[in-house]
PQR file with spaces between the fields and no chain letter, atoms N, CA, C, O and H, PARSE charges and radii, in Angstrom:
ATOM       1  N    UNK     1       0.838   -1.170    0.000 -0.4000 1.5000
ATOM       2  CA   UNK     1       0.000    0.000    0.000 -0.0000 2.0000
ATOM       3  C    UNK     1       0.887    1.237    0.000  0.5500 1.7000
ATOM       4  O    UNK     1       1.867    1.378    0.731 -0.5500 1.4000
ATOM       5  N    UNK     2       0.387    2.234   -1.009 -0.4000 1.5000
ATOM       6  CA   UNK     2       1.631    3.310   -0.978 -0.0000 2.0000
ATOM       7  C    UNK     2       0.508    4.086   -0.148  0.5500 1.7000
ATOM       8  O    UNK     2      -0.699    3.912    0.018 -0.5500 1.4000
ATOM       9  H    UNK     2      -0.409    2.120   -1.603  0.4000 1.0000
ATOM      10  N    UNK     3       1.542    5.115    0.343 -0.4000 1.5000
ATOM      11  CA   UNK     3       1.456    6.249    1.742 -0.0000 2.0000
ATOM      12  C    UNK     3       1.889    7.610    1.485  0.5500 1.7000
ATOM      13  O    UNK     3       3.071    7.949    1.551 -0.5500 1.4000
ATOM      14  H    UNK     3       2.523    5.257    0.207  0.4000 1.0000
ATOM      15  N    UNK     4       0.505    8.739    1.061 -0.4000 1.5000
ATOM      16  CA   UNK     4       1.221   10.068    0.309 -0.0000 2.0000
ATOM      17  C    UNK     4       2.153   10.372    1.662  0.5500 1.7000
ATOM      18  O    UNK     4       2.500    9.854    2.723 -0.5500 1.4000
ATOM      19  H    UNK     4      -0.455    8.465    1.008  0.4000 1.0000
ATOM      20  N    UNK     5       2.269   11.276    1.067 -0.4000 1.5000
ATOM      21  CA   UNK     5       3.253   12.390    2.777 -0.0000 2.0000
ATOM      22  C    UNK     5       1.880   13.479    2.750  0.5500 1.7000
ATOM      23  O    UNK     5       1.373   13.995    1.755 -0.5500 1.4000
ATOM      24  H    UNK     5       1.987   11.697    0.205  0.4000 1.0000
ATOM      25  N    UNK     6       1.549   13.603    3.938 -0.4000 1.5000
ATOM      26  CA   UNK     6       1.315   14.640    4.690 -0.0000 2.0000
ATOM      27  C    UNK     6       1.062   15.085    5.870  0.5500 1.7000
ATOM      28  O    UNK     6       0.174   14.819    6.680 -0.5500 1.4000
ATOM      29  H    UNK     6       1.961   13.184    4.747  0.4000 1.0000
ATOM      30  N    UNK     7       2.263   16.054    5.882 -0.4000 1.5000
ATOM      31  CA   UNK     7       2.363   16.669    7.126 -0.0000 2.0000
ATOM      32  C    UNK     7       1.717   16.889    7.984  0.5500 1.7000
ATOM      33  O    UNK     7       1.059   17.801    7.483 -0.5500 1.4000
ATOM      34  H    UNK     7       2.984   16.270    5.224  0.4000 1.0000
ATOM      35  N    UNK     8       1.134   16.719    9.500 -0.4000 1.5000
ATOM      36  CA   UNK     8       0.554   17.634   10.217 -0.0000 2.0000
ATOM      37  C    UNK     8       0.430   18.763    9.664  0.5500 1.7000
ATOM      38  O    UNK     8      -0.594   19.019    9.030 -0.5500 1.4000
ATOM      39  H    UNK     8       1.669   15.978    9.907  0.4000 1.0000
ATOM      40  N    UNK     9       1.188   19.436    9.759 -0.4000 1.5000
ATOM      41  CA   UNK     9       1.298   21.316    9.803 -0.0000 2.0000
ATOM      42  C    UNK     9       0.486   21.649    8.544  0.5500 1.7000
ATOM      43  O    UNK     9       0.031   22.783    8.396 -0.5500 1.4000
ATOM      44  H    UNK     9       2.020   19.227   10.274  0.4000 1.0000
ATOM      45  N    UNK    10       0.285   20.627    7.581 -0.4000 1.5000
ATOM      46  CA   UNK    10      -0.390   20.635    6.488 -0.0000 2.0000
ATOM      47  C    UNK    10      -1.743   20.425    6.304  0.5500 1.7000
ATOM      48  O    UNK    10      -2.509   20.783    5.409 -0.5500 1.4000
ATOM      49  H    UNK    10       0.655   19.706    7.701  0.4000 1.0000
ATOM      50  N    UNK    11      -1.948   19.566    7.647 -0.4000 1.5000
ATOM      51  CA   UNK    11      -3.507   19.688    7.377 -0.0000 2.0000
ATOM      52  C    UNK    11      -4.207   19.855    8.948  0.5500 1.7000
ATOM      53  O    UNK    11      -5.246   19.358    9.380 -0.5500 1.4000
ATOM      54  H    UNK    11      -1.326   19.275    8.374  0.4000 1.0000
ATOM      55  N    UNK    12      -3.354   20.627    9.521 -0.4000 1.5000
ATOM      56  CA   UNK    12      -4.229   21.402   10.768 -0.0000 2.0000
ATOM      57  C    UNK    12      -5.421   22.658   10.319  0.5500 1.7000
ATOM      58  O    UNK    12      -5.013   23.585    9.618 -0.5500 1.4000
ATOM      59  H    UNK    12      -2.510   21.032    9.170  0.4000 1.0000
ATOM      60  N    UNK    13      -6.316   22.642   10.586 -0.4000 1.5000
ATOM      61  CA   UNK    13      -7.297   23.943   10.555 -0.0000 2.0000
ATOM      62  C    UNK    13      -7.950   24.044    9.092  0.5500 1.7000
ATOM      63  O    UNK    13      -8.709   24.934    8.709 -0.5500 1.4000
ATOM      64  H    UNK    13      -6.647   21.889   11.156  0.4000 1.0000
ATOM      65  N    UNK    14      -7.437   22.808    8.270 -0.4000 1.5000
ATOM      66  CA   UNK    14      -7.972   22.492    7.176 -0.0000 2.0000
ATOM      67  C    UNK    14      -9.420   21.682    7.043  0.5500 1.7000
ATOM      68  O    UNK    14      -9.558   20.754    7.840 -0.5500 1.4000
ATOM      69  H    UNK    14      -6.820   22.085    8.581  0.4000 1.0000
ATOM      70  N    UNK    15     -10.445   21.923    6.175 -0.4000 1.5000
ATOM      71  CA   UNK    15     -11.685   21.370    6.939 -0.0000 2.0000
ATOM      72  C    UNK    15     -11.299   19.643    6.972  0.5500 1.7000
ATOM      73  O    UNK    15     -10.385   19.048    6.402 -0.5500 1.4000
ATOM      74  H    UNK    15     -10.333   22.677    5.527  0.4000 1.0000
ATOM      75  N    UNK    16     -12.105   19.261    7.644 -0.4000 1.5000
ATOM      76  CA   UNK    16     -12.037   17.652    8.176 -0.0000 2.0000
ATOM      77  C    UNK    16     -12.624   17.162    6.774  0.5500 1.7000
ATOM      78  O    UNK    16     -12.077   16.091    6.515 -0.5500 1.4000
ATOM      79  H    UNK    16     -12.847   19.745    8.108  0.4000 1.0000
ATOM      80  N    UNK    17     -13.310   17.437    6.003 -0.4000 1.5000
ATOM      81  CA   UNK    17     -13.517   16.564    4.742 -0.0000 2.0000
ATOM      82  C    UNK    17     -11.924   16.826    3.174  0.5500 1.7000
ATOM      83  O    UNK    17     -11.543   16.107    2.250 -0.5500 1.4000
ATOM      84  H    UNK    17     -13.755   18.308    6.213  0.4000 1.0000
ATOM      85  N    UNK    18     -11.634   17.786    3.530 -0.4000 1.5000
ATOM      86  CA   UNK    18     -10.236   17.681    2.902 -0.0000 2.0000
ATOM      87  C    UNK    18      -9.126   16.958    3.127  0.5500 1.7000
ATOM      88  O    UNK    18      -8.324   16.411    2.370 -0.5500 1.4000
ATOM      89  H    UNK    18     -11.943   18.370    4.281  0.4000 1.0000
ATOM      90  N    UNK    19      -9.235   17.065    4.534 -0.4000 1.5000
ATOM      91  CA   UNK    19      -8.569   16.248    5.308 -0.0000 2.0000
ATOM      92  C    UNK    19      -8.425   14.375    4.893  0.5500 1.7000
ATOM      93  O    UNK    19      -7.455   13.683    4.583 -0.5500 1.4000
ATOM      94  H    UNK    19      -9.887   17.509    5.149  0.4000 1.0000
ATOM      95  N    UNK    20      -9.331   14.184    5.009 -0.4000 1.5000
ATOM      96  CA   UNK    20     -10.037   12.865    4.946 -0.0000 2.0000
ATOM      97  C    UNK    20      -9.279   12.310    3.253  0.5500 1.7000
ATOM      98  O    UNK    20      -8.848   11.208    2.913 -0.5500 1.4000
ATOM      99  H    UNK    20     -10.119   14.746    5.261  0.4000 1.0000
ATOM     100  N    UNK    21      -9.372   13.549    2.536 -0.4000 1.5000
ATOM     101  CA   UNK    21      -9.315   12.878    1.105 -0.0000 2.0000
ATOM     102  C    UNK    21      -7.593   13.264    0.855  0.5500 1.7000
ATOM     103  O    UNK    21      -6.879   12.757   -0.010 -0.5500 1.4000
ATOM     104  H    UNK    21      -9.721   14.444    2.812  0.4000 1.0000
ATOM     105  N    UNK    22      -7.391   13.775    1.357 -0.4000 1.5000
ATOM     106  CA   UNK    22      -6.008   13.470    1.327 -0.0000 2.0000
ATOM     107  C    UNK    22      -5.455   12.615    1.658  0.5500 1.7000
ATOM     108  O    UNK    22      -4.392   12.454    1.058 -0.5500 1.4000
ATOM     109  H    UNK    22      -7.971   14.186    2.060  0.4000 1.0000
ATOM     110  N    UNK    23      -5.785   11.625    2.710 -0.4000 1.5000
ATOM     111  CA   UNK    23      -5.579   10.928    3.702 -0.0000 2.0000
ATOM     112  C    UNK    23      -6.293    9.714    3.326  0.5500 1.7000
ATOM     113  O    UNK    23      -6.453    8.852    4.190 -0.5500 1.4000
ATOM     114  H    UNK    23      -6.648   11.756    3.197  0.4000 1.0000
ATOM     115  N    UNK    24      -6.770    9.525    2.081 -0.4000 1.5000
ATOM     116  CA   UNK    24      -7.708    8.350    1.690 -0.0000 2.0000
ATOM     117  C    UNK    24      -7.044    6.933    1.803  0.5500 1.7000
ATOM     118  O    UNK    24      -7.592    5.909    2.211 -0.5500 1.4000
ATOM     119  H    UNK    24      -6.640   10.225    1.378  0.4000 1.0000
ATOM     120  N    UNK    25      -5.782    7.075    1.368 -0.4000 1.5000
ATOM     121  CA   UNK    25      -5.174    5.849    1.197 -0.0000 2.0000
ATOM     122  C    UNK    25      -4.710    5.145    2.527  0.5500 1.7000
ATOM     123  O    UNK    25      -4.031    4.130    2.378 -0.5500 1.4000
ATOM     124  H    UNK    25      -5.337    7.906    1.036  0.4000 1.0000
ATOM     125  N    UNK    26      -5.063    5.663    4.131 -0.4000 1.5000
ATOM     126  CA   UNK    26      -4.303    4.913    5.144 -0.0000 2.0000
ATOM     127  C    UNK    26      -5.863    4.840    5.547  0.5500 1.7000
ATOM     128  O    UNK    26      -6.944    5.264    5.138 -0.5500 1.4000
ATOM     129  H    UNK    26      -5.615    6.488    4.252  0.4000 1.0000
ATOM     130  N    UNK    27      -5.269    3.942    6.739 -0.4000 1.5000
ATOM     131  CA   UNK    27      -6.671    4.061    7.612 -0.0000 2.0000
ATOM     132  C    UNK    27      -6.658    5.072    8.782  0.5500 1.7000
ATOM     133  O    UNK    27      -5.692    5.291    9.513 -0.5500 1.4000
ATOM     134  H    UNK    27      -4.392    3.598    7.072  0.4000 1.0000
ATOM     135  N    UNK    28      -8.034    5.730    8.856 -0.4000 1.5000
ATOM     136  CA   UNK    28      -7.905    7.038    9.221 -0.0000 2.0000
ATOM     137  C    UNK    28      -9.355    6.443   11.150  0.5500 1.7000
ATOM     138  O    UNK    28     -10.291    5.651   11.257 -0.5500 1.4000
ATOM     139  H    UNK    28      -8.818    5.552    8.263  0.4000 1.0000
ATOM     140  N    UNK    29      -8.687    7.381   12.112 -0.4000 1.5000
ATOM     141  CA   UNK    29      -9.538    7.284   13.110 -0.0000 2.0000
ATOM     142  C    UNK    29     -10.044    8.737   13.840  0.5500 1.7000
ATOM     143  O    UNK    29      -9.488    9.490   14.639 -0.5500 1.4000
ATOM     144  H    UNK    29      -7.926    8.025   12.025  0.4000 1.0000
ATOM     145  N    UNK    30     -11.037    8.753   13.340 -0.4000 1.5000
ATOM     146  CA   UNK    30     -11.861   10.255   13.493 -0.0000 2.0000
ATOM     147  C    UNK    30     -12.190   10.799   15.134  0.5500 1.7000
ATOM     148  O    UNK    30     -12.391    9.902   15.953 -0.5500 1.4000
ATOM     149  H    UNK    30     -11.489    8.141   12.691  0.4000 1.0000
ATOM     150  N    UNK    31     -12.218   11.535   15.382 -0.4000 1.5000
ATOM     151  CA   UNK    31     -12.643   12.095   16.926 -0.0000 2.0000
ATOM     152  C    UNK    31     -13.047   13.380   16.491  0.5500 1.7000
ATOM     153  O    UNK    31     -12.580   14.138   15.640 -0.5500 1.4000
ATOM     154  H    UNK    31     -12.054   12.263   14.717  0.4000 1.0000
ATOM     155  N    UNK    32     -14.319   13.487   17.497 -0.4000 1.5000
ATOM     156  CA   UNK    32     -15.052   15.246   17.040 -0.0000 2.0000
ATOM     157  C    UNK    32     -15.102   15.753   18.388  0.5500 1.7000
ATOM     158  O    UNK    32     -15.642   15.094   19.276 -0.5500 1.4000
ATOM     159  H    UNK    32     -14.698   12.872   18.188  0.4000 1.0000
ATOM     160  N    UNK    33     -14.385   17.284   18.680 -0.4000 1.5000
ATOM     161  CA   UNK    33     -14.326   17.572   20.128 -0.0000 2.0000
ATOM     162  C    UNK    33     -15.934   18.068   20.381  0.5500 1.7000
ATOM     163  O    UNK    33     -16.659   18.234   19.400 -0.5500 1.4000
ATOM     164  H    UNK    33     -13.946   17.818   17.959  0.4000 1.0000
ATOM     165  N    UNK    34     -16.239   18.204   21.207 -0.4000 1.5000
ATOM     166  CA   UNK    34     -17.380   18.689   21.707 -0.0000 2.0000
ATOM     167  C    UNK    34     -17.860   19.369   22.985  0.5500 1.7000
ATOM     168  O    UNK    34     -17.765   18.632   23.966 -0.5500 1.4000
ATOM     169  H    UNK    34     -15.650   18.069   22.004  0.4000 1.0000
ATOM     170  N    UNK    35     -18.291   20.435   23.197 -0.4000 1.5000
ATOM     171  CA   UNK    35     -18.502   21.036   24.636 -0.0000 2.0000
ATOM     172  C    UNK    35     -19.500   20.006   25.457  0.5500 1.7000
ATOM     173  O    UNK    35     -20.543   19.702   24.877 -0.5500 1.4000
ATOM     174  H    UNK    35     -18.369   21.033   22.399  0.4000 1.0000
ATOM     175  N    UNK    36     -19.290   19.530   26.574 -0.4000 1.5000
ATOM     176  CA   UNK    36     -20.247   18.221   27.255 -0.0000 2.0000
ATOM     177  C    UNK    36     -21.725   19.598   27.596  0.5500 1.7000
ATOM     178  O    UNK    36     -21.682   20.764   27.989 -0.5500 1.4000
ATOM     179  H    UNK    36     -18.443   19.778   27.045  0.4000 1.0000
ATOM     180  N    UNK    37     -22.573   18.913   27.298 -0.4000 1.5000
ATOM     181  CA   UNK    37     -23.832   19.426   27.180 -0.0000 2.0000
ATOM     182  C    UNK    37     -25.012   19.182   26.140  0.5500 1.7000
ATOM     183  O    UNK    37     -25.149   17.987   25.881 -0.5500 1.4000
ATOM     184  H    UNK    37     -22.608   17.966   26.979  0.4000 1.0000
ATOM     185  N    UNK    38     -25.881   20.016   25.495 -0.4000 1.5000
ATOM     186  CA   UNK    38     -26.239   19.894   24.390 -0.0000 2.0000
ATOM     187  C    UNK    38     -26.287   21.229   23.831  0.5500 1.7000
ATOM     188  O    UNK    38     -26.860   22.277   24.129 -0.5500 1.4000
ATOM     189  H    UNK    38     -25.770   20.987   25.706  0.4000 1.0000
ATOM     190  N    UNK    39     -25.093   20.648   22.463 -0.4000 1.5000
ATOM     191  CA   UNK    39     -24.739   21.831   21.622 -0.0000 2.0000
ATOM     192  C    UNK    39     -24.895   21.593   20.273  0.5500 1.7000
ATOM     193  O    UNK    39     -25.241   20.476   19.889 -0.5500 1.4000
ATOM     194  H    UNK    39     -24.628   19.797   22.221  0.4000 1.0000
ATOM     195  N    UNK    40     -24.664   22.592   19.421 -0.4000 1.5000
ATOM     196  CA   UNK    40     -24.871   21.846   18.172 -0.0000 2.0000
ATOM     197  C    UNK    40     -23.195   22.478   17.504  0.5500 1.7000
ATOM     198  O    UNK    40     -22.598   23.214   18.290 -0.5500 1.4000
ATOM     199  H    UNK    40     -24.383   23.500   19.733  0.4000 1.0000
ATOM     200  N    UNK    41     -22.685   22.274   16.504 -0.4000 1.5000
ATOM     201  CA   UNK    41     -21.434   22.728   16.129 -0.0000 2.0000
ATOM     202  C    UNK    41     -21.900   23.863   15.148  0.5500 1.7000
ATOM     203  O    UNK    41     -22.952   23.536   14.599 -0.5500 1.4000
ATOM     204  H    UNK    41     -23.171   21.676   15.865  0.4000 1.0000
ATOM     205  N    UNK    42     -21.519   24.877   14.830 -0.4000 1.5000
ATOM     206  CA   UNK    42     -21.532   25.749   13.853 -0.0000 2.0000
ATOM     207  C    UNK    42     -19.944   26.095   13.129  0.5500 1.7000
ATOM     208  O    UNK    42     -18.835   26.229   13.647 -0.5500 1.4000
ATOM     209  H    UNK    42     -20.665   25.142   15.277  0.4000 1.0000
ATOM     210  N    UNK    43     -20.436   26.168   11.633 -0.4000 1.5000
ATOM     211  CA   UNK    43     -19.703   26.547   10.973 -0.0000 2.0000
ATOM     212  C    UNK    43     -18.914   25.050   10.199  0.5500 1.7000
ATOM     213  O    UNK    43     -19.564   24.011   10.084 -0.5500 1.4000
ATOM     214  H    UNK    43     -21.336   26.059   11.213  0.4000 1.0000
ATOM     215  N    UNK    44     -17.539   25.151    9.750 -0.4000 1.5000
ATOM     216  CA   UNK    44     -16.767   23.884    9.061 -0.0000 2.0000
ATOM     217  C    UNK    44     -15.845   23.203   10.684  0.5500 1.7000
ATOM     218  O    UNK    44     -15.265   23.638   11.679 -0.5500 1.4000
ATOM     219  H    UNK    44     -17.010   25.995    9.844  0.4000 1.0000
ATOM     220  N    UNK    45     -16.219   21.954   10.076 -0.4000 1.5000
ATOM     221  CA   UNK    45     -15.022   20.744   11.454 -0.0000 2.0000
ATOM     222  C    UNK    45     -13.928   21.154   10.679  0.5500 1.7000
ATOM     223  O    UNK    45     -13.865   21.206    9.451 -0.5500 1.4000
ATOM     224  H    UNK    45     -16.691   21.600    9.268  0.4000 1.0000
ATOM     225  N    UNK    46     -13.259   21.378   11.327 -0.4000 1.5000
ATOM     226  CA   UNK    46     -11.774   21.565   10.888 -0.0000 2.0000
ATOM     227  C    UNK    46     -10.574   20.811   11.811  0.5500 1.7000
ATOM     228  O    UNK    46     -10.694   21.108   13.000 -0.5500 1.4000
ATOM     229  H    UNK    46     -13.311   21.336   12.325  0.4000 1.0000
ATOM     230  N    UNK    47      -9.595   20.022   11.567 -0.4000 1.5000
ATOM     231  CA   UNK    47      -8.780   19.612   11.888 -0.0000 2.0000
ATOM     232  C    UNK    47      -7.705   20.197   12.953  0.5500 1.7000
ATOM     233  O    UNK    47      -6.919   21.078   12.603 -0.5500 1.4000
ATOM     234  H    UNK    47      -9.497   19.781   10.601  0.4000 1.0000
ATOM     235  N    UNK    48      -7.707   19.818   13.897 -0.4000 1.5000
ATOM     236  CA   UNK    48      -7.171   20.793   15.241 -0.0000 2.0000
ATOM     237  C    UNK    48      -5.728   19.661   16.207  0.5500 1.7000
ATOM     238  O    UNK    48      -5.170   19.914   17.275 -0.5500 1.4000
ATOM     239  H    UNK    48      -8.346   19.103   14.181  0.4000 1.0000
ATOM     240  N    UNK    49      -5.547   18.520   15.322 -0.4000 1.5000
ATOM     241  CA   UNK    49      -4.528   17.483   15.453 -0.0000 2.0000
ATOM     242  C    UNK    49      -4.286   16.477   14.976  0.5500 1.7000
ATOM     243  O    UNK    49      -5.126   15.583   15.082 -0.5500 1.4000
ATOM     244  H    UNK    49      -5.999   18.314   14.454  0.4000 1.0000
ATOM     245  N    UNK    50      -3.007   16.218   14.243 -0.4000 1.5000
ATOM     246  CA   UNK    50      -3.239   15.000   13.631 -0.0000 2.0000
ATOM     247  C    UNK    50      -2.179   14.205   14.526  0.5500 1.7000
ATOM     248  O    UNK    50      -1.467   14.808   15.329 -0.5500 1.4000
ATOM     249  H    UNK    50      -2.325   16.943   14.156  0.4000 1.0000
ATOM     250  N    UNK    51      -2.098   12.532   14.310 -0.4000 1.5000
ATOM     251  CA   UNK    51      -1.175   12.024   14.791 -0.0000 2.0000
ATOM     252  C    UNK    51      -0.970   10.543   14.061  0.5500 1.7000
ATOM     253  O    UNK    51      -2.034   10.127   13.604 -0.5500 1.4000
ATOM     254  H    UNK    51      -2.677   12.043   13.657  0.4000 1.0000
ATOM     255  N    UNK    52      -0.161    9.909   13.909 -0.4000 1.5000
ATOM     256  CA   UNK    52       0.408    9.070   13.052 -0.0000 2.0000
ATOM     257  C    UNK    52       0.606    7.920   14.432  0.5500 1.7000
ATOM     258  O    UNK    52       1.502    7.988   15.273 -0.5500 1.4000
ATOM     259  H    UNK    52       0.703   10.247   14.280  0.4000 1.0000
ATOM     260  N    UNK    53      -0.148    7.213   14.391 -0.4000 1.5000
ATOM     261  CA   UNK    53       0.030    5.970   14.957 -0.0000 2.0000
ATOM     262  C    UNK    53       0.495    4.710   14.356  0.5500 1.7000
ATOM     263  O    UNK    53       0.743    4.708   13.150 -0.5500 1.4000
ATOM     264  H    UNK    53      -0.876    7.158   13.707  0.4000 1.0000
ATOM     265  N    UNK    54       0.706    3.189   15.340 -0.4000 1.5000
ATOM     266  CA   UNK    54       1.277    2.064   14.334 -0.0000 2.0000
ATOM     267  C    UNK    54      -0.065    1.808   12.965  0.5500 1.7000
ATOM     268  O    UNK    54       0.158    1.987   11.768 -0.5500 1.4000
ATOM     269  H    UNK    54       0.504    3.190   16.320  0.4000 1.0000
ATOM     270  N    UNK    55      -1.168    1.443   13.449 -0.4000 1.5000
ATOM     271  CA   UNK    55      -1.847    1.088   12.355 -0.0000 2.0000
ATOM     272  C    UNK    55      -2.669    2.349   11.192  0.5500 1.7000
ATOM     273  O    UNK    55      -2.916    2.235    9.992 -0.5500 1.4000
ATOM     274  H    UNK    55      -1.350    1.298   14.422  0.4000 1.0000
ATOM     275  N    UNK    56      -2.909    3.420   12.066 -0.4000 1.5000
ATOM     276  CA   UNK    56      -3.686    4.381   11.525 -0.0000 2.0000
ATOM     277  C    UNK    56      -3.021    5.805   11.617  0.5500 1.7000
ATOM     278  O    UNK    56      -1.900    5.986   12.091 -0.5500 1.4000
ATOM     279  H    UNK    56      -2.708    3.513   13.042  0.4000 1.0000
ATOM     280  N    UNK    57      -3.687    6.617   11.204 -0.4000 1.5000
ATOM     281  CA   UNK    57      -3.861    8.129   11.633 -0.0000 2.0000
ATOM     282  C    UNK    57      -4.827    8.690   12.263  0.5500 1.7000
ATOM     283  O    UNK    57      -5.934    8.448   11.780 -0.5500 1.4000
ATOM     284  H    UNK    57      -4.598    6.470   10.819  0.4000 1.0000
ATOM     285  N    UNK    58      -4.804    9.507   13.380 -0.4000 1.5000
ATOM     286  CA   UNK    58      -5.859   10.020   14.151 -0.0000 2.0000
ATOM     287  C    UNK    58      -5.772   11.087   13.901  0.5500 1.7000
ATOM     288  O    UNK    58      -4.676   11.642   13.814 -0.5500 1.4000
ATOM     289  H    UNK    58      -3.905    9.704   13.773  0.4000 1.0000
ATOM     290  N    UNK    59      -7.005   11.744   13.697 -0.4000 1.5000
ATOM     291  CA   UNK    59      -7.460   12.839   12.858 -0.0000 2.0000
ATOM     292  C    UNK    59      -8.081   13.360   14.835  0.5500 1.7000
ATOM     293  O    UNK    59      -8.041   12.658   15.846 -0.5500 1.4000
ATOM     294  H    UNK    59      -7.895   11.294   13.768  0.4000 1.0000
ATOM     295  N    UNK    60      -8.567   14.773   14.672 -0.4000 1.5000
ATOM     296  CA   UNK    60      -9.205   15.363   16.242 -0.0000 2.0000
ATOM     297  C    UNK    60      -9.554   16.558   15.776  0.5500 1.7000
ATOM     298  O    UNK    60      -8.714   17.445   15.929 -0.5500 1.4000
ATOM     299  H    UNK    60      -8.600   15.343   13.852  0.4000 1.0000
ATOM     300  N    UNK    61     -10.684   16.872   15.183 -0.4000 1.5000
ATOM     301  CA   UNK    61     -11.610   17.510   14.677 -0.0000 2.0000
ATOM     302  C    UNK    61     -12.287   18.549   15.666  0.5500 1.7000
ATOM     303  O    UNK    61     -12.237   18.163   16.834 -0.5500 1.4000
ATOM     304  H    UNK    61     -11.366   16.152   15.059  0.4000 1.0000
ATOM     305  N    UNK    62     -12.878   19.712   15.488 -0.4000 1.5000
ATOM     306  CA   UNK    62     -13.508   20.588   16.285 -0.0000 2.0000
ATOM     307  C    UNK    62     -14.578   21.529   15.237  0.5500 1.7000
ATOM     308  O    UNK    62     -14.141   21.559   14.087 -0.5500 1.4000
ATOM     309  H    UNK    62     -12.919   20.025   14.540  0.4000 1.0000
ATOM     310  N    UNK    63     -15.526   22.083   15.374 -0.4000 1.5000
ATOM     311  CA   UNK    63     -16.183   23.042   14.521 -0.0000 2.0000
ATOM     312  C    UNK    63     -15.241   24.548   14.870  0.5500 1.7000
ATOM     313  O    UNK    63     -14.221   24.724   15.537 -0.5500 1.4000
ATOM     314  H    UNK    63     -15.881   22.059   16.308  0.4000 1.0000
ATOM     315  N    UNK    64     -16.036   25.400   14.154 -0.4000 1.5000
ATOM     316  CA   UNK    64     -15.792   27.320   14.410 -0.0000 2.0000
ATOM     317  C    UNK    64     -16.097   27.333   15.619  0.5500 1.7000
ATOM     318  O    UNK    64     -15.280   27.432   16.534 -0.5500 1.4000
ATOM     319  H    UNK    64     -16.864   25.257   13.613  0.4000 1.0000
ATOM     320  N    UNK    65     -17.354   27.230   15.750 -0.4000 1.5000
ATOM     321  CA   UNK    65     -18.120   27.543   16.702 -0.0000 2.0000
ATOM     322  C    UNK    65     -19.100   26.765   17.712  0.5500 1.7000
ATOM     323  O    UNK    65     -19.575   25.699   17.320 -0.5500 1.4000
ATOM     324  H    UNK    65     -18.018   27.150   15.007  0.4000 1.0000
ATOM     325  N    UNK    66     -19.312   27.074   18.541 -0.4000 1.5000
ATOM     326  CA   UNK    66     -21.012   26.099   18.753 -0.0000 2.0000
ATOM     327  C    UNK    66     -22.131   26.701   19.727  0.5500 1.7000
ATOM     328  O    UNK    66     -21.755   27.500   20.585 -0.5500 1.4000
ATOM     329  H    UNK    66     -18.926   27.940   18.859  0.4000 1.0000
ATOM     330  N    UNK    67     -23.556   26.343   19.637 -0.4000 1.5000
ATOM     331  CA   UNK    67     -24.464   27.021   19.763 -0.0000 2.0000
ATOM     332  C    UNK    67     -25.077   26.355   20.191  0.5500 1.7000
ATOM     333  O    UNK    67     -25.329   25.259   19.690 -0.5500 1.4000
ATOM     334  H    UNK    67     -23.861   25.694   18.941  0.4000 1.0000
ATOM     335  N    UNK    68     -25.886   27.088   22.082 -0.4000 1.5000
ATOM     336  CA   UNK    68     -26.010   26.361   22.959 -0.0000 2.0000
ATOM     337  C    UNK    68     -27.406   25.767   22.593  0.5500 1.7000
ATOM     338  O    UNK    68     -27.967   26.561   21.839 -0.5500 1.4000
ATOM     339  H    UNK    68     -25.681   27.979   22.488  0.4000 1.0000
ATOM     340  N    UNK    69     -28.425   24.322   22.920 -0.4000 1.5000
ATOM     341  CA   UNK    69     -29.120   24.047   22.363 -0.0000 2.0000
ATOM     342  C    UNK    69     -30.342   23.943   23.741  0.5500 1.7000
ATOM     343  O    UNK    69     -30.022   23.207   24.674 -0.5500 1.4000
ATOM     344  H    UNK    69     -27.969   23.676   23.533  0.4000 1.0000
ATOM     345  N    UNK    70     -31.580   24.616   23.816 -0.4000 1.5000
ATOM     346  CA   UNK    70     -31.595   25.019   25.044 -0.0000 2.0000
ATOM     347  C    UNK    70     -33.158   24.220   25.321  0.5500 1.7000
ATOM     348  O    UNK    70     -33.697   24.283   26.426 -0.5500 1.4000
ATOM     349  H    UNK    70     -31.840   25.215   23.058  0.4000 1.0000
């Protein structure tokens, strides 16, 4: 299986679906941060850490914003 290069620094703050397709060819493990409550996310998930583990890549996703749901 070939393995593009990309950098962290390359795809921090980049939205999480760009992310993803760059990243098509490994196996990828998603996490979405979230304020504990009920919120909803506003705006684009964008990529806020990546990390290169043995089998995968962990992606750690966050929105712009979020909006309290009341």
């Amino acid at each position: 299986m070939s393995r593009t290069t990309a950098p962290a620094d390359d795809l921090t703050l980049i939205a999480e679906v760009c992310a993803r397709r760059r990243l098509r060819d490994r196996p990828l493990r998603l996490t979405v941060l979230a304020p504990y409550g009920a919120w909803i996310g506003c705006g684009v998930l964008r990529v806020l850490r990546v990390r290169e583990r043995d089998a995968h890549t962990e992606l750690v996703a966050g929105y712009d914003a979020y909006e309290r749901v009341s």
